[in-house]
N, C-alpha and C positions, 0 to 999 in steps of 0.2 A: 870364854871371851878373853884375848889377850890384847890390852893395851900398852903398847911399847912391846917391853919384857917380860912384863907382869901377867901371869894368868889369873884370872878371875873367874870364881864359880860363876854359871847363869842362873839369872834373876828371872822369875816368869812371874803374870799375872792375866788372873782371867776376867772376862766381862760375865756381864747378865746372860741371861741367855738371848737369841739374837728372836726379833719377832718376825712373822711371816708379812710380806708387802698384801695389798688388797688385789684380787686376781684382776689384770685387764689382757686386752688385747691389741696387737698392731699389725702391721701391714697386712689388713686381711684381702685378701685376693681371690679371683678366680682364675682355676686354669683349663684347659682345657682349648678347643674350637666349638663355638655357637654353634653345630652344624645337627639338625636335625637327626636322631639316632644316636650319637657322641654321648660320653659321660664326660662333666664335667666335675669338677670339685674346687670347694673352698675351702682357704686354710688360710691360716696366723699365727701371727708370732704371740704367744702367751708367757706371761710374767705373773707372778704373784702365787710364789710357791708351788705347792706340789697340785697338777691340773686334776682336777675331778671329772666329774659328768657334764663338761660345757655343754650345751643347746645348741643344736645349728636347724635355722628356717630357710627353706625358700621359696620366695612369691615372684606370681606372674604378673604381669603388667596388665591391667584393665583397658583397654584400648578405649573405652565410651569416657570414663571419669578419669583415668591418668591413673589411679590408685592402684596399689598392687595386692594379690588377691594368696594367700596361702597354699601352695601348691604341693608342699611334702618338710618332713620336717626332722630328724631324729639321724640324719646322716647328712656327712658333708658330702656326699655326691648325690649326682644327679644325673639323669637317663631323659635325655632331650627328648620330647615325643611331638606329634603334631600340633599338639594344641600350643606347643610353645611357639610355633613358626613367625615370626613376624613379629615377635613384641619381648621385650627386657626382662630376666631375671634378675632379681635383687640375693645374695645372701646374705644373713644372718649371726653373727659370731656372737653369742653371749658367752664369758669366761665364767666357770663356777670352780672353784679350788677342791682340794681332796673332803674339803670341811664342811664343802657346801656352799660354803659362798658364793654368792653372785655378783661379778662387776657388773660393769658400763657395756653393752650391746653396743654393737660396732658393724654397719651393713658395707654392701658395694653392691654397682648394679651392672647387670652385664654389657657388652653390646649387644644387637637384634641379633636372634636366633632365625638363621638362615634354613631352610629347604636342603634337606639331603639330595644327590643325586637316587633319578630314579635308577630300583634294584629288582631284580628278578632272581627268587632261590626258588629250589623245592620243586623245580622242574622236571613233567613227566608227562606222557602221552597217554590215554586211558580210550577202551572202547575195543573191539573187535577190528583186527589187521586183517580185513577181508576185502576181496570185491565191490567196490559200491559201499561199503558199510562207513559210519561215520566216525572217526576219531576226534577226540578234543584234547587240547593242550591244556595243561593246568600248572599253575606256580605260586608264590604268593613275594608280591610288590610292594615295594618299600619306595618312600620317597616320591611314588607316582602313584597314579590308578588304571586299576585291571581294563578297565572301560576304555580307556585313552591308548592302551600298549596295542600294537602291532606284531602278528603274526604271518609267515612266508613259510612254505611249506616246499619240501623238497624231496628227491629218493635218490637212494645211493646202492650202488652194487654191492657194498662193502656193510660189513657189519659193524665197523669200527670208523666213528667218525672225523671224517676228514675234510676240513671244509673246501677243500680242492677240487674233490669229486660228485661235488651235490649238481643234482640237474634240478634247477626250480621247475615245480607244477602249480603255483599261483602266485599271484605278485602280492605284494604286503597289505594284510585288512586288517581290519579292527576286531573280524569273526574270530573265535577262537575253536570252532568247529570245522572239518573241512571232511567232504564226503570223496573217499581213496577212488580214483579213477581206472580203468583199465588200463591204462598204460602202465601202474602203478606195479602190477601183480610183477612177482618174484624179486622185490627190489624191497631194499627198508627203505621207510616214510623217518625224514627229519625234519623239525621243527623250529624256527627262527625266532625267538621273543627277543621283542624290544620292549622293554619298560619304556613309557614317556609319562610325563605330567600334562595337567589339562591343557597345560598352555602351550605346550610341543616342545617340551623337552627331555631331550632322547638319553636314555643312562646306555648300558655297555649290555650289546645285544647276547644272548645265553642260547644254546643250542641243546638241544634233545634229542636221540637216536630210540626209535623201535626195538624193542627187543629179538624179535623177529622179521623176516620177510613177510610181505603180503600176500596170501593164498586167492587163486582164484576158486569162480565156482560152478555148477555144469550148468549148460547152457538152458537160461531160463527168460519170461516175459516176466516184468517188473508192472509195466500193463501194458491196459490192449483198448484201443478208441474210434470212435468212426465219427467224421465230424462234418457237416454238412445238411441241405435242407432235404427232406424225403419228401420231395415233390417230381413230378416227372420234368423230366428234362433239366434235373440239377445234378451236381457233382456231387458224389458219396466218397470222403478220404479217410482212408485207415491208415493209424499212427499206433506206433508201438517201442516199447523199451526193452531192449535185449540188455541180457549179461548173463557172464560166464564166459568170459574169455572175447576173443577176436571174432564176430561175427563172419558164418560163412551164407552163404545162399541160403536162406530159410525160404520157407514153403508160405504162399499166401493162394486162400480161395473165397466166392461168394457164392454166397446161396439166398434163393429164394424160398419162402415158409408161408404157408397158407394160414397156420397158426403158430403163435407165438411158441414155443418150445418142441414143434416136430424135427425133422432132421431136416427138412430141407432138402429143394434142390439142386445140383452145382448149376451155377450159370458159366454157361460155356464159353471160348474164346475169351478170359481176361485172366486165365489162372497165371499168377505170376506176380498182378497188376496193382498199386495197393489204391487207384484210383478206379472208379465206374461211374457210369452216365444211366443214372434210372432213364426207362423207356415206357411208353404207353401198358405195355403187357405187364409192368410191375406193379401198377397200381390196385391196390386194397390188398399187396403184401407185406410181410417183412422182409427184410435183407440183414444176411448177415456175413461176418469177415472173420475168417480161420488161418490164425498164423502157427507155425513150428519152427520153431528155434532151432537151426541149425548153426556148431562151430564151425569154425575153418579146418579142423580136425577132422573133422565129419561127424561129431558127435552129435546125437538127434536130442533135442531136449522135448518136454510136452507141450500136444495143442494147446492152445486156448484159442478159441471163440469167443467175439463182442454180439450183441443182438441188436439191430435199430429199436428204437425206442419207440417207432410207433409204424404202423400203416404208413405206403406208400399212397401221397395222395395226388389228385389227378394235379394237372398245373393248370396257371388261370390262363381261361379260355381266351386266346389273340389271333388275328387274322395275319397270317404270312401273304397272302396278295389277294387284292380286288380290284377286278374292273367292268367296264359300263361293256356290252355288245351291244351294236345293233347301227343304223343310221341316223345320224341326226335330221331327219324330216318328219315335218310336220302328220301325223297319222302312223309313222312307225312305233312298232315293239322295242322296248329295252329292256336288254334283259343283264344278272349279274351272275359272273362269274367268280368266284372266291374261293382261298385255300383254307380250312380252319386248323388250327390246334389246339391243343387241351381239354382232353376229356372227349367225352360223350357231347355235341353238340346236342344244345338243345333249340331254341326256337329261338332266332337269331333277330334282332330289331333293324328293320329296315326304316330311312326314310332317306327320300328325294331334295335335290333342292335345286334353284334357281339361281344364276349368277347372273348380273347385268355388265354390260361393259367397264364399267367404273368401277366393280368389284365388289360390287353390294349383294350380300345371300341371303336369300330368304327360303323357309321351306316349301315347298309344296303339300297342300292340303289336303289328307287322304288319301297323299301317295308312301305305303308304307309297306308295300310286296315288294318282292327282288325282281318285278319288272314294273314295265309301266308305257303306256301309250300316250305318245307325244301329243300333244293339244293347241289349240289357236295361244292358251295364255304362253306357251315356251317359246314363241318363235322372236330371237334378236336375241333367245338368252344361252349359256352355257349349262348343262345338265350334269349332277354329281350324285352320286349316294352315296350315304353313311351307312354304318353295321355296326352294328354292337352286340360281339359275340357272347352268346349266353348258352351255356353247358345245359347237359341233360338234370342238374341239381338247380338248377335256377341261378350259379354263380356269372356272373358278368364281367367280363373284358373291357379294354380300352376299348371307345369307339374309334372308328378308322373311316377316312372321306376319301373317296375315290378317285381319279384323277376328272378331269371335266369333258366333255363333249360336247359341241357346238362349233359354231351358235347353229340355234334350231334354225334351218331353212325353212320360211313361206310357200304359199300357193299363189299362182298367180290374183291380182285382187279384181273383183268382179260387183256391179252393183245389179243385185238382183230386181227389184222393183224404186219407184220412185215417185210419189204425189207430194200435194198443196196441201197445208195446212192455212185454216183461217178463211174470214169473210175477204170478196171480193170488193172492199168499197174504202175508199180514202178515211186514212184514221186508223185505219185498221193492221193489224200486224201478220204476214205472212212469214209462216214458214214450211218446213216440208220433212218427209219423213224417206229415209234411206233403205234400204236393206243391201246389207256390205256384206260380202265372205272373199274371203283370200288372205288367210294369212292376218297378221295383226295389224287392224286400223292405223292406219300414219294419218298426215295433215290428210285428210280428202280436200279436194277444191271444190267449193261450190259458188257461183258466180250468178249474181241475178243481171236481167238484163232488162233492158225498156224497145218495148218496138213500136218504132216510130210507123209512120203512113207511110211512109218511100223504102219500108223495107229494112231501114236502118236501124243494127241494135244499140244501143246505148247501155256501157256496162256501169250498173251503179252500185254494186258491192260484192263483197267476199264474205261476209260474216254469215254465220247461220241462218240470220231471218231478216226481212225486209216491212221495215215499216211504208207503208202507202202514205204517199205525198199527195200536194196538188199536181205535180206536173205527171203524177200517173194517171188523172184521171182521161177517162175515154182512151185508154193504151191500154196495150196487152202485154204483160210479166214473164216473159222466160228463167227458168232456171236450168242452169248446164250443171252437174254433179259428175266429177271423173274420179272413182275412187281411188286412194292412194295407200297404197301399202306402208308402214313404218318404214323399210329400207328404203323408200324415194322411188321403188317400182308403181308404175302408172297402171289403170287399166282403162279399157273402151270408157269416153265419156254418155251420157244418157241424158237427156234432156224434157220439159216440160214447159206446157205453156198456159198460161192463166186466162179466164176470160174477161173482159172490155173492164176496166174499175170503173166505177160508178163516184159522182161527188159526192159529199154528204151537206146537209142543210149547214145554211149561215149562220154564224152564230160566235158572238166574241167566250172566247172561256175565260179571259183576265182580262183585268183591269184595276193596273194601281197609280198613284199617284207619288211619285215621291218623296222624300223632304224637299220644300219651294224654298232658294235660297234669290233674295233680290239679286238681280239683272243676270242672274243662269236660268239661262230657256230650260224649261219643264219640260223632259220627254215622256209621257205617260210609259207604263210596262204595258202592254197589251199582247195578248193572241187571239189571233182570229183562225177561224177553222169553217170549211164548206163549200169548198169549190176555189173557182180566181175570183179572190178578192176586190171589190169594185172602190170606189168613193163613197166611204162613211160619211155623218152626218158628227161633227163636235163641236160642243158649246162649252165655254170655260165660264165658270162664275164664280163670284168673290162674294163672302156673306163673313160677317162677324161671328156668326155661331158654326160651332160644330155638329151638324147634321149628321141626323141617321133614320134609319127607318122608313118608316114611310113618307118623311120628309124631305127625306133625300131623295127619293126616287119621283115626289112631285116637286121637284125643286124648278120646273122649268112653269110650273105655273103660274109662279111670282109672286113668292113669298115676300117678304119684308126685310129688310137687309141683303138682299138677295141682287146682284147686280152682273150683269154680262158684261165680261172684259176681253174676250175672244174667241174665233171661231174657226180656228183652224187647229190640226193633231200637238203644235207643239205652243208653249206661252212662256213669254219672258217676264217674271214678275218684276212690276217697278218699287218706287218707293211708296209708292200710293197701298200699293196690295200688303205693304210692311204689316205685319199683326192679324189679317187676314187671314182663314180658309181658302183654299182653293176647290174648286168642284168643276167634275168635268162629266159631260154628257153624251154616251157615245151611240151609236144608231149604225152597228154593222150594215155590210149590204154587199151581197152578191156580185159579180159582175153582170150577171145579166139581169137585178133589179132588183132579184128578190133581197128582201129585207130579212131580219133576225131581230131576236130580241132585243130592248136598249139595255145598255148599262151605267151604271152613274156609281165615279168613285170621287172620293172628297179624298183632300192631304188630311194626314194624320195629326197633322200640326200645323199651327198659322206660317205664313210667310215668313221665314228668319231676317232678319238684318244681315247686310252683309257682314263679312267680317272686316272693321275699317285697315282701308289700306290707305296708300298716298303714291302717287305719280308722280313725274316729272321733276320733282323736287331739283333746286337748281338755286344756284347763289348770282345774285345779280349786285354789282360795285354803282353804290350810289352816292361815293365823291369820293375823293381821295382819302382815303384810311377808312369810312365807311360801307358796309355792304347789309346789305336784305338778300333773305332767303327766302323762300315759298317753294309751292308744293301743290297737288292736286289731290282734296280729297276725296274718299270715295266708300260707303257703308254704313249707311243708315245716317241722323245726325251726329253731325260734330262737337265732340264734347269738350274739355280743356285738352285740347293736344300739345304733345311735349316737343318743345322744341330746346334743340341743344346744336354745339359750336364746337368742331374739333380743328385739333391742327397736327398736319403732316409732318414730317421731318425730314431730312433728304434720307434716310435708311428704312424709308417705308412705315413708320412706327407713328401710327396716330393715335396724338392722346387728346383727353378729351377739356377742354378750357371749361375750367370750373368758374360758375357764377352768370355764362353765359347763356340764359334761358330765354329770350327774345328774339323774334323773327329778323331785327337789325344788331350787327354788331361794328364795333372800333377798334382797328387797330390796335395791338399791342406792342411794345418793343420787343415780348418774347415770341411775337408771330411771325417776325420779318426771316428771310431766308425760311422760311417751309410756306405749305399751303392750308388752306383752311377748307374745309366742309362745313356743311350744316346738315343737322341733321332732323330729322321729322319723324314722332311717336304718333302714330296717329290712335286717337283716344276716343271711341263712340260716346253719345249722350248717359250711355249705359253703363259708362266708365268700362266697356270692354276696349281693353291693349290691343294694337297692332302692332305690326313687325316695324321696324326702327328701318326709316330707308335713309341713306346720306346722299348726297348729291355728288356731281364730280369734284375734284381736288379744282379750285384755283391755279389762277399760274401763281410762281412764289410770290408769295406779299415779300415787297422790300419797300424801303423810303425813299425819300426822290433822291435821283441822282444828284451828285457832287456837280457845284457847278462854278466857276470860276469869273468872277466879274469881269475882272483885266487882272493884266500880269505886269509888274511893274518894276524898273531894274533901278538898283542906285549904284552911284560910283558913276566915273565920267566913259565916256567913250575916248579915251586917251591910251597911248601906248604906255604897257606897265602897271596900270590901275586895275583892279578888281569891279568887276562888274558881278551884282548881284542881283537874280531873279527873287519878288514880290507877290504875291498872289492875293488878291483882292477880294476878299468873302462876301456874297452879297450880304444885302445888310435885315432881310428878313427872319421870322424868326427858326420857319424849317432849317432852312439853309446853315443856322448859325449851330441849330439843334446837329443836324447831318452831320456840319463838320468836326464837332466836337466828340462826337460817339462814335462815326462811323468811318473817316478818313484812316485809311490803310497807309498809304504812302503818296509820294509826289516825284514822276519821274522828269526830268529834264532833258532839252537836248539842246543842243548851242549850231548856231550854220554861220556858213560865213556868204559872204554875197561876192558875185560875179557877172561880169559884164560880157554877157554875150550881142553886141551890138546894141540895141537901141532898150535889149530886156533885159530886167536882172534878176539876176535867179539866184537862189542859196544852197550850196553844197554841206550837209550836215560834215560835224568833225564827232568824228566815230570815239573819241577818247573823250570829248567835253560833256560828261553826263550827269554833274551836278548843277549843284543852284547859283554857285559862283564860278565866276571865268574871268581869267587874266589872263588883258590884251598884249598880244603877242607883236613883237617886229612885225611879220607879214602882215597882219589883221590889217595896217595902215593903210589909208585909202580906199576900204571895205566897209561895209554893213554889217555889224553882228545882228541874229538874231537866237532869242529865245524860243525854246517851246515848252509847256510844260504840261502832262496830264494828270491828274486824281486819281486816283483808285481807293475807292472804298472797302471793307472789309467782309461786301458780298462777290468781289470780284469786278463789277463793274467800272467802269474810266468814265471821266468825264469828258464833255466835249473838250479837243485840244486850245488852248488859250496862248497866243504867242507876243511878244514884242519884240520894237527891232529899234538901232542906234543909228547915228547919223554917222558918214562917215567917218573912222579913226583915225585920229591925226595924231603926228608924232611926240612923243614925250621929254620934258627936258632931258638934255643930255648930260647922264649920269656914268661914270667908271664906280662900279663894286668890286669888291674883294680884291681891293690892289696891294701890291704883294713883290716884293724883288728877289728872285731865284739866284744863289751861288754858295759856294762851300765856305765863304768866309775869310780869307785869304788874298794878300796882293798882290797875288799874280791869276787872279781867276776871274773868270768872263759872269758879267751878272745882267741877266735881264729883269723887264717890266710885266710881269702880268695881270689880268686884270678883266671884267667884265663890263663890257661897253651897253648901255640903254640909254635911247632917246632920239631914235630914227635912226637912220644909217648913217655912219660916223663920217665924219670929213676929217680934215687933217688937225687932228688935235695934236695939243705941244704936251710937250716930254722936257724937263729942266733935271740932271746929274746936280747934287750940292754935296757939299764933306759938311762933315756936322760934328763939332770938339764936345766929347763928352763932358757932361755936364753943362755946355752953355746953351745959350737958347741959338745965337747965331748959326744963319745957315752961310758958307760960301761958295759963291756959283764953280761949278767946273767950266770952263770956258769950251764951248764946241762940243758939250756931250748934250745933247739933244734926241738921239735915238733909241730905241727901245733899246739898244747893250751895251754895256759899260763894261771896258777891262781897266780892270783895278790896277793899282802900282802903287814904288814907295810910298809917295809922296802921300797915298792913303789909309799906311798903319797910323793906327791909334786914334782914326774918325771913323764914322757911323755915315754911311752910303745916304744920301736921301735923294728920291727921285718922286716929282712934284708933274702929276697929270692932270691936265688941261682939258678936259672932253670938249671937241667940236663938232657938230652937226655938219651936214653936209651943206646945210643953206645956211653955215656960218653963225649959228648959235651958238653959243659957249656956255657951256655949264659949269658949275661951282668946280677948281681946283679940289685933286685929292692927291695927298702923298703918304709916301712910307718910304721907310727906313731900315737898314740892316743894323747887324750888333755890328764894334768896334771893330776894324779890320786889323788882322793879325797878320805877323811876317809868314810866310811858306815855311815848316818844319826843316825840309831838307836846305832850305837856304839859312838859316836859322845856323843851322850844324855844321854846315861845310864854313858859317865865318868863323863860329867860333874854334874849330879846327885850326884854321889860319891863324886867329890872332893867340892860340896858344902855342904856335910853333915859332911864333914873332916875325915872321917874314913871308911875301905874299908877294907874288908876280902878276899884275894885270899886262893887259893886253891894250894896247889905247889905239 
């Protein structure tokens, strides 16, 4: 050391010895790429002396609980694998010194460990490079799976691969096997893998070459088949698989084999063919198909022959055509004509059938041979047969129906014989018995007839058989029968005649009586039977008991209660027979005298009561607002009958007035304008109801008309006055009632009066149509008169009611609305106007005054007297007043009226031009 100049020995000094820090760790890291397959490694910065055996962990992420799970331990790296894909690696850094020590552990966690791309190594083709034979592609896949990678298969002329010259022979599969095709032979087979992941993700596609070309091989069957039914008349097809090169014309043939492994016979005409058509001659043999493989080189490979598999057997038996021979008439043969096939026929099933027009089929009964003879039931119908082919083994075909023939023609129709059936005597029933051929029965007509004395027949029916009347007896019965065929063909009619009918004795077979209703005539049911009916003998009797027996039938000997009420067929019970039996006595009789036995029927029941009705019912007005109703009754006695009271409305609607239960009723206020009915229950003693009858409508109930006493005016008959129409109420109390409820309105009409010569007459004034009228100037010297009618609130007027006035005479003479017209000014013209009343004016005065405003003085204008007044100086600054006089013409004078103007003013323009003047100071008149 030298300070300054000075050198100085060096001084040293040592310390303790220095100690070791405690081992940790820092910025511990991971490096690497997350990427499945990758090594990664952790590493740190270590402090704390000299590094020993630090520890390194690392754990995988527990994806369920978050936790991380120990996954390798003893090296800071690490070899990504699948398990790691998708979840965080943590590492681990615990520092331990040379000494041993151990710090403070110190982790990091990674990012998500990502999916390698998928890889394909180790690629090779394995298998026989032959013909037809199969090769498989094998490698082993990283980052994907073998299952999900794609294979595409290719050949190349070249031994050395070149992806420019690959000719593909399949499109991309998932197969990793692929069988070498003929085309393939003398080329090498290359291979296309694509690694992908499940989810289709494609890695970087690897190629593989053959070591060799592909050999073919000599021409052989791989197999041989024959496929179809061995039934006769089906298709037999032979299929086969060649290889060994390019096929040339190979050799095919069929043979037929009586047993299964002889040699067979060729069947001739199909060599070539690899299809045939079994025929009838093959059946219950084999058949079989012989191929040789020939190249296109010509090189022969070996037969092989397929065998059918079983016996050719017959096919199901079916009809190729059927049809009918023969004519469609009635007595002809039909016979069937038919093709069959399959097999050995054996006994085939016939059967017939019948069509009707409307297309209804039915069999024919024990028609079941392949002919058949036509019969009366076929004719109008169409004829078919069915077949149901059935082989010599008993197997069965479709049935088949043949077309149709018809319809059967008829024979002409013929009635072979024809008699009477039945006794010849009235009562009795005829009929007759036919014998018909031609063809099938249609309507036949049979017609009975009656033959009179003069030869004349009388037709009385069509129907099968004929009952005997009275008016057949002593006549003779024809029957005419013309058979008729179903188609509407006729034949010869044939005819019969019966001998004389005979009567039969008299004699009633009925007799009833039926329910007796009072006043309905009783008509007995009776029948009489025995010839012409003559004049019976009938007694009607009325007894309180219900007889029978032998009481009844001596009922005419005079029993007790027992009384005759009439003697003739029909009886009208009265009121008397009410509760009563009836009993009738009857004594048939012949017309020509003879008698028969009596019969006596009794009613079942007494006499009913009728059922109560009412007639006539009708409403009769028994004063003014009052009326009575009645009725006629009718039905045994009368019990409390219901009587009730409606009322109409103008819209048809009757309702019913409640309270009203008496044969008389009174007006009501709510009756008026509609009509009334009455109405009648009629009620038997038995309290049995009848039907409710009402009588006709009334005409409308209304109250009495409005009627007007007198008409009575006030106010004068003066010119100007109001005259007013009065109407005068009678003084009773309807009247006062009427007008207070029911006056609608009150129309008026006013006339004036005119002298036509010696008559005076009233011309209505078309405008005067109320109740007051003011006399008018003209009306003077005239008659007014009034007229006025009523109308009530049903529409109706009352009779018209008029008064009249004495002649109108003039009214004081009065000036209205007097009034002086001018602009105001002394140089303007001012008139009077004004409304004159009080006859026709005469010469009324007019006085001009000036009037100083403010004072009450008026003074005269001297000589203005006319209705116009020109103004001047002399009248600025007064008030105009003009004072009218009205005078009648016959010199009446009525009351002075006047009026006044405002203050009269100079003229503007005169006004202007002085003061012009006097501001110029000098001014030239004219004198």
């Amino acid at each position: 050391m030298i300070l300054g100049e000075i050198e100085y020995p060096p001084i040293f000094a040592i310390s303790s010895p220095v100690s070791r820090a405690p081992p940790s760790v820092s910025n511990v890291r991971i490096i690497g790429d997350p990427v499945e397959g990758n090594v990664i490694k952790g590493i740190g910065d270590y402090f704390g002396g000299r590094e020993g055996p630090s520890k390194f962990h690392w754990l995988r992420e527990n994806r369920e609980t978050g936790d991380y799970v120990l996954a390798s331990t003893g090296t800071s790296d690490y070899t990504l694998t699948k398990e790691d894909v998708g979840r965080c690696l943590a590492f681990a850094y615990i520092p331990i010194n040379f000494e041993g020590l151990e710090g403070q552990s110190v982790s990091v966690v990674s990012n998500i460990v990502k999916h390698a791309p998928p890889k394909i190594t180790n690629l090779k083709i394995i298998g026989d490079l032959r013909e037809n034979s199969k090769v498989t592609v094998t490698g082993t896949v990283t980052g994907g799976s073998e299952a999900s990678s794609r294979v595409q298969w290719f050949k190349t002329i070249s031994s050395t691969l070149n992806e420019n010259g690959l000719e593909a022979m399949s499109a991309s599969k998932i197969a990793k096997a692929f069988r070498i095709p003929l085309g393939a032979v003398g080329y090498y087979v290359v291979a296309k893998y694509t690694p992908m992941t499940p989810d289709g993700e494609c890695g970087e596609p690897a190629y593989v070459i053959s070591e060799r070309a592909v050999e073919t091989l000599p021409p052989s069957l791989n197999f041989l088949s024959i496929t179809g039914d061995y039934i006769e008349g089906g298709i037999l097809t032979a299929s086969y698989g060649y290889i060994g090169g390019h096929e040339g014309k190979s050799l095919y043939n069929w043979y037929l084999h009586e047993v299964e492994g002889d040699h067979g016979d060729l069947i001739d005409g199909i060599t070539g063919l690899l299809q045939y058509r079994i025929g009838k001659n093959d059946i219950g043999k084999f058949i079989s198909f012989q191929c040789t493989p020939v190249r296109n080189d010509g090189i022969v490979g070996e037969p092989r022959t397929c065998m059918g598999q079983e016996r050719v057997r017959p096919g199901s038996p079916r009809l190729i055509s059927l049809q009918i021979v023969g004519s469609p008439v009635e007595g002809t043969e039909l016979n069937v004509e038919k093709k069959y096939w399959g097999g050995e026929e054996g006994d085939s099933v016939f059967q017939w059938f019948r069509t009707s027009l409307d297309g209804t089929q039915t069999e024919v009964r024990g028609a079941t041979l392949s002919s058949y003879v036509l019969s009366v039931d076929d004719i109008g119908f169409f004829l078919s047969i069915s077949c149901e082919p059935v082989r010599s083994d008993w197997a069965r075909g479709p049935i088949v129906l043949s077309e149709q023939i018809g319809p059967i023609v008829p024979g002409p129709p013929t009635c072979r014989s024809l008699e009477f059936l039945g006794s010849m005597m009235e009562g009795q029933r005829l009929s007759f018995l036919a014998s018909y051929s031609g063809g099938e029965r249609g309507d036949c007509i049979h017609e009975w007839f009656r033959l009179k004395s003069n030869a004349v027949k009388e037709k009385l029916s069509i129907d099968e058989f004929l009952d005997l009347t009275l008016e057949d007896v002593g006549r003779n019965i024809e029957v005419i029968y013309t058979p008729v065929r179903k188609d509407g063909m006729k034949g010869h009619p044939m005819s019969i005649v019966s001998d004389v009918i005979t009567p039969a004795d008299p004699m009633g077979l009925e007799l009833l009586i039926p329910d007796c209703w009072e006043s309905q005539e009783v008509v007995p049911q009776k029948t009489y039977f025995g010839g012409q009916e003559g004049v019976g003998e009938y007694i009607w009797y009325r007894t309180k008991n219900n007889l029978g027996g032998a009481a009844l039938m001596d009922i005419s000997a005079g029993a007790e209660n027992v009384f005759i009420c009439g003697r003739t067929l029909t009886y009208t019970p009265s009121l008397e027979d009410v509760g009563s039996y009836l009993a009738l006595h009857w004594l048939p009789k012949r017309a020509d005298g003879r008698c028969g036995r009596a019969l006596v029927a009794i009613s079942v029941s007494p006499v009913h009561p009728a059922l109560p009705v009412v007639s006539h019912v009708h409403v009769k007005e028994l004063s003014a607002g009052k009326y009575f109703g009645g009725g006629q009754y009718f039905g045994g006695y009368e019990g409390s009958s219901i009587f009730s009271w409606y009322r109409e409305t103008n819209d048809g609607t009757i309702v019913l007035v409640n309270g009203a239960t008496s044969r008389t009723y009174e007006v009501a206020d709510a009756d008026y304008n509609c009509r009334l009915l009455f109405g009648y229950t009629p009620v038997r003693s038995d309290s049995v109801v009848g039907e409710l009858r009402l009588s006709e409508a009334t005409s409308i109930i209304l109250p009495e008309p409005l009627k007007v006493e007198m008409l009575a005016l006030t106010g004068k008959a003066v010119e100007g006055d109001v005259l007013t129409a009065v109407e005068v109420i009678p003084e009773n109390e309807i009247q006062q009632l009427v007008w207070n409820k029911y006056k609608k309105d009150v129309q008026y009409q006013w006339f004036c009066s005119t002298n036509e010569g010696d008559r005076k007459t009233f011309e209505p004034l078309s405008s005067q149509k109320s109740c007051s009228y003011k006399v008018r100037l003209e009306d003077i010297g005239c008659c007014l008169k009034c007229q006025c009618i009523v109308t009530d609130v049903f529409g109706r007027s009352s009779e018209p009611a008029s008064t009249e006035t004495a002649p109108v005479l003039p009214g004081v003479p009065r000036i209205n609305k007097l009034e002086i017209e001018g602009r105001g000014f002394h140089t303007n013209l001012y008139a009077v106007r004004g409304t004159y009343s009080g006859g026709k004016e005469g010469k009324s005065r007019i006085q001009w005054l000036r009037s100083m405003v403010g004072s009450p003085d008026l003074i005269s204008i001297q000589g203005e007297t006319g209705r116009m007044y020109e103004a001047n100086v002399d009248d600025v600054g007064y008030r105009l007043v003009a004072i009218y006089t009205p005078v009648r013409e016959d010199g009446v004078e009525g009351q002075p009226v006047s009026a006044s103007t405002d203050p009269i003013a100079v003229e503007p323009d005169v006004h202007k031009e002085v003061k012009q003047k006097l501001d110029i100071g000098s001014v030239k008149f004219e004198v």
